[in-house]
KEROKOL-381785 format. One record per residue (C-alpha): y, x, z; residue number from 1; residue in three letters. Coordinates in steps of 0.5 Angstrom, whole numbers, plus 500, padded with zeros to 3 digits. Example, Ala and Ser with C-alpha at 12.3 -4.5 7.8 and 13.67 -1.06 7.14 Angstrom:
2
+-----+-----+-----+-------+------+
|  c2 |  c1 |  c3 | rolum | miro |
+-----+-----+-----+-------+------+
| 491 | 525 | 516 |     1 |  ALA |
| 498 | 527 | 514 |     2 |  SER |
+-----+-----+-----+-------+------+
***
This chain:
184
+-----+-----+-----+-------+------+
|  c2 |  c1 |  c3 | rolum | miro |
+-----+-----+-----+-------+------+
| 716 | 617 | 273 |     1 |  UNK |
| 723 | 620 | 270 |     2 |  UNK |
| 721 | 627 | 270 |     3 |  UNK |
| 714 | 624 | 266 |     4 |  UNK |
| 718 | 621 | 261 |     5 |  UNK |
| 722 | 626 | 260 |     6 |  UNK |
| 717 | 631 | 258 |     7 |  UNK |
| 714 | 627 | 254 |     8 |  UNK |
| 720 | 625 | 250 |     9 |  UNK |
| 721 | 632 | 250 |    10 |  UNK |
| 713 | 634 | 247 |    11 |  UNK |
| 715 | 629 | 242 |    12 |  UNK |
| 721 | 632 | 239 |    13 |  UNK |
| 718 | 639 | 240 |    14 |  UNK |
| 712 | 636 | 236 |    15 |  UNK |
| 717 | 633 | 231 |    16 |  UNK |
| 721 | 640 | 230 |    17 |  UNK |
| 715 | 644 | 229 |    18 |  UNK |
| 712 | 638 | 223 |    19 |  UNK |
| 720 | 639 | 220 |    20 |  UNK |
| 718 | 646 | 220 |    21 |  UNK |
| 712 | 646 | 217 |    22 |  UNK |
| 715 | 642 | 211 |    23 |  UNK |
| 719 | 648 | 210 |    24 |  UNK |
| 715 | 652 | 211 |    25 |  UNK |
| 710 | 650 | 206 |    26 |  UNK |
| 704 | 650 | 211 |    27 |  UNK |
| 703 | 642 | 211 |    28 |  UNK |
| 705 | 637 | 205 |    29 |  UNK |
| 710 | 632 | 207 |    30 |  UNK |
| 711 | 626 | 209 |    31 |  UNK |
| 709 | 621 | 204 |    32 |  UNK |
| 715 | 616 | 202 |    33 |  UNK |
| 716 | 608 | 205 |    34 |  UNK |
| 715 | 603 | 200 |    35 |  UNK |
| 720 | 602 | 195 |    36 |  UNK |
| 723 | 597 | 197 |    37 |  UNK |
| 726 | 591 | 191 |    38 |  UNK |
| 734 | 593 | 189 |    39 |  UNK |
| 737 | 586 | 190 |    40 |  UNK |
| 736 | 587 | 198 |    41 |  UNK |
| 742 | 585 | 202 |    42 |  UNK |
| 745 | 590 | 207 |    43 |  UNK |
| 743 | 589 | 214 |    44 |  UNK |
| 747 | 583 | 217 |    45 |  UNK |
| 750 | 581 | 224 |    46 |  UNK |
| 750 | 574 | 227 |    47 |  UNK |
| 746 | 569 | 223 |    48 |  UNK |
| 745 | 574 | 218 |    49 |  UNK |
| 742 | 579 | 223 |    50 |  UNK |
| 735 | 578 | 219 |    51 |  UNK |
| 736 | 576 | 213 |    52 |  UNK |
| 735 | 583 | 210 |    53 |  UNK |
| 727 | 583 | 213 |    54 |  UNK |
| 727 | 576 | 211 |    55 |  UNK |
| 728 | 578 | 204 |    56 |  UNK |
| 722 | 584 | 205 |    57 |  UNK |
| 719 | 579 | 207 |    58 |  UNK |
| 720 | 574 | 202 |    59 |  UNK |
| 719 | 580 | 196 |    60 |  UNK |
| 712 | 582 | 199 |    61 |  UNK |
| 705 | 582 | 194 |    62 |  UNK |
| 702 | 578 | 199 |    63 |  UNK |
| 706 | 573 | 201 |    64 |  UNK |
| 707 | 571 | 193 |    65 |  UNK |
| 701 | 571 | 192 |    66 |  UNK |
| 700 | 567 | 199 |    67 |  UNK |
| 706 | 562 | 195 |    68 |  UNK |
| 702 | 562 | 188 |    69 |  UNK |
| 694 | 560 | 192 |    70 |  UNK |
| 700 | 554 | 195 |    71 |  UNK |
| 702 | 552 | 188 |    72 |  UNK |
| 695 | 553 | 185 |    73 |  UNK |
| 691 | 549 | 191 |    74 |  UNK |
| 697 | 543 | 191 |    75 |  UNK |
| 695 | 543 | 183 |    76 |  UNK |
| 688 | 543 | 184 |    77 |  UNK |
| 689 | 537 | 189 |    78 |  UNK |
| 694 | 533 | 186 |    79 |  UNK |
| 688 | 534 | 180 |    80 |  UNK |
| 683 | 532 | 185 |    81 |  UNK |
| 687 | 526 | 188 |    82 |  UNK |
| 689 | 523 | 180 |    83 |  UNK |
| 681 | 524 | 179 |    84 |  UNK |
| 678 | 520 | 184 |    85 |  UNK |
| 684 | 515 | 186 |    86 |  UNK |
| 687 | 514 | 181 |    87 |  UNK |
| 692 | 509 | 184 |    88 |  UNK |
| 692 | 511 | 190 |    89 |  UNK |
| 689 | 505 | 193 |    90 |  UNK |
| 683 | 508 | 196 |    91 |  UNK |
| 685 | 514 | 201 |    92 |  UNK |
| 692 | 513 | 201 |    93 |  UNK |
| 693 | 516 | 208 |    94 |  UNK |
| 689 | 523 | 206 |    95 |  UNK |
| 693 | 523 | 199 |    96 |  UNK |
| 701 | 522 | 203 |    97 |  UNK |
| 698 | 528 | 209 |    98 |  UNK |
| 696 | 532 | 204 |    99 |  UNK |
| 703 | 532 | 199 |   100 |  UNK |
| 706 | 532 | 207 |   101 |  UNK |
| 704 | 539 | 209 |   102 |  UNK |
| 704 | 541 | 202 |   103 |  UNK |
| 711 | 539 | 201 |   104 |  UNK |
| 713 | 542 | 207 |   105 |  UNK |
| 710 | 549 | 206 |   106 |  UNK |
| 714 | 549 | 199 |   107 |  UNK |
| 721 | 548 | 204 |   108 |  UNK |
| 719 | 553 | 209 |   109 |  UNK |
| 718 | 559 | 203 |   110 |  UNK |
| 725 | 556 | 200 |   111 |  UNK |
| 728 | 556 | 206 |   112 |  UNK |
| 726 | 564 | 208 |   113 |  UNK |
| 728 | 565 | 201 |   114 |  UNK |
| 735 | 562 | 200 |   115 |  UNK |
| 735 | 565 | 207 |   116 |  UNK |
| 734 | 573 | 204 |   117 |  UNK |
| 738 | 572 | 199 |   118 |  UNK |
| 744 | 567 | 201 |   119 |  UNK |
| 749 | 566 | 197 |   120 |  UNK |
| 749 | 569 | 190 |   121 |  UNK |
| 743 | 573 | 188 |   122 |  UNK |
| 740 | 566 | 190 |   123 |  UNK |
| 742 | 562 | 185 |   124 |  UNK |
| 743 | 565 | 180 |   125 |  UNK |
| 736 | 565 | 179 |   126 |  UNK |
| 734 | 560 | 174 |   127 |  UNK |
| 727 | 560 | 178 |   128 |  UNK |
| 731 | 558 | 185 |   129 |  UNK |
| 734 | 553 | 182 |   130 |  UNK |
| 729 | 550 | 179 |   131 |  UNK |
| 724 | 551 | 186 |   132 |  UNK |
| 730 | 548 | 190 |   133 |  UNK |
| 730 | 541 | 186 |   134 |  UNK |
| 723 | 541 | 185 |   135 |  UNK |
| 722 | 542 | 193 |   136 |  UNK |
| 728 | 538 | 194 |   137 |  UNK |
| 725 | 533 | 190 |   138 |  UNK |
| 718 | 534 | 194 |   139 |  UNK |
| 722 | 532 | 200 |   140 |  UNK |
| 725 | 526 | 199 |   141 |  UNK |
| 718 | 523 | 196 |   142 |  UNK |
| 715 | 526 | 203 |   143 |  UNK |
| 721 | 522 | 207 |   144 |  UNK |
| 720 | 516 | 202 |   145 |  UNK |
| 727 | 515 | 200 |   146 |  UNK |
| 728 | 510 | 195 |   147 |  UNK |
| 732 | 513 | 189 |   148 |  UNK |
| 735 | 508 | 184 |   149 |  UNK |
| 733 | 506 | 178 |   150 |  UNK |
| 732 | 512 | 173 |   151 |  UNK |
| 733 | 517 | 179 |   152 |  UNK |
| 725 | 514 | 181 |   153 |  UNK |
| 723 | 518 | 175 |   154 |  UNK |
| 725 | 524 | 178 |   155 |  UNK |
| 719 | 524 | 183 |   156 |  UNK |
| 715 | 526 | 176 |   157 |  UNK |
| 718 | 533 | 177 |   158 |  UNK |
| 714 | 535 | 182 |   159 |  UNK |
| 708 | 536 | 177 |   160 |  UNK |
| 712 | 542 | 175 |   161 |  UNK |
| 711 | 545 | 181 |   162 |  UNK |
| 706 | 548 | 177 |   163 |  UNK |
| 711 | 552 | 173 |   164 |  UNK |
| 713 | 555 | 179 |   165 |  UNK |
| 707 | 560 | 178 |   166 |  UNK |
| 710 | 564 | 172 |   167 |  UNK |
| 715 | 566 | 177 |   168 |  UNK |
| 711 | 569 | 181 |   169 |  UNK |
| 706 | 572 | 177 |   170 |  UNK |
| 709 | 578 | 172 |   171 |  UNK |
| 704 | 577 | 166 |   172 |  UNK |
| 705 | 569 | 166 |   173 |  UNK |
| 713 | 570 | 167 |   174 |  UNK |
| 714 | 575 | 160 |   175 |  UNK |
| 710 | 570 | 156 |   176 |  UNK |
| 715 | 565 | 159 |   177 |  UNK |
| 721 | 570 | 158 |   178 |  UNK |
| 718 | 571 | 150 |   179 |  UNK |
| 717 | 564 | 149 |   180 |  UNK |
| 724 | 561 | 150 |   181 |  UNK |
| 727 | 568 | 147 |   182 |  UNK |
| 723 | 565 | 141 |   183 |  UNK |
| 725 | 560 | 142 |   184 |  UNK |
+-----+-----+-----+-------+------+
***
């Protein structure tokens, strides 16, 4: 069994040489380049941070940021769909609470994998993190039904600002936000 092993890990490294000197050689073109990754990535970690750098590939990914924006987007087209056909939340409450709940916690899970990948600086000195945390945050006391005092109550309104999260998300609506306030 050891010998079979050995020949073929030493098959492979002939196969390995003979692709190299091909390159070289002109013969073959070479090997197309990975991905370019994003610049802010953090360096591979140890202990705890033993994963926040593939978490960060993760989080940057194409199709996890549109995963996220269709997640904002459904959640703006239910909270619609939920004002539209209950006004007062009378009707179907235990349906509108369900579905706020896995919303809620679908935004904290991608919050988390974010803060986790890119902990402690590159995190918060992003104006769109901060605001995605107190909206998420703000999502979960709504999901744990904490009573907040007095005007803090009103802070339960900013997750129809969930929506604004899209412009992060989305380059062309992220510039037209950018040139917005620099007009401003």
């Amino acid at each position: 069994m050891a010998a079979a092993v050995a020949a073929a890990v030493k098959k492979r490294n002939e196969r390995e040489e003979q692709r190299i000197e091909d390159v070289a050689a002109g013969k073959i073109p070479p090997p197309k380049p990975k991905k370019d990754l994003p610049p802010n990535l953090p360096p591979q970690g140890t202990g705890i941070w033993k994963y926040q750098r593939p978490a960060a590939i993760l989080y940057t990914n194409m199709k996890v940021q549109w995963f996220v924006a269709g997640l904002i987007a459904g959640n703006f087209v239910f909270n619609i769909i939920e004002k539209w056909a209950d006004p007062k939340g009378t009707n179907s409450p235990l349906v509108w609470e369900v579905g706020a709940a896995i919303f809620n916690v679908a935004f904290f899970i991608e919050l988390m994998v974010n803060m986790y990948g890119f902990w402690f600086w590159s995190f918060w000195r992003s104006g769109w993190n901060i605001f995605d945390f107190i909206v998420v945050v703000i999502g979960m006391l709504s999901t744990f039904n904490v009573p907040l005092p007095g005007p803090l109550s009103l802070l339960r309104m900013m997750r129809a600002f969930r929506v604004f999260r899209l412009f992060k998300r989305i380059k062309s609506l992220n510039k037209i936000m950018v040139s917005l306030a620099k007009a401003l």
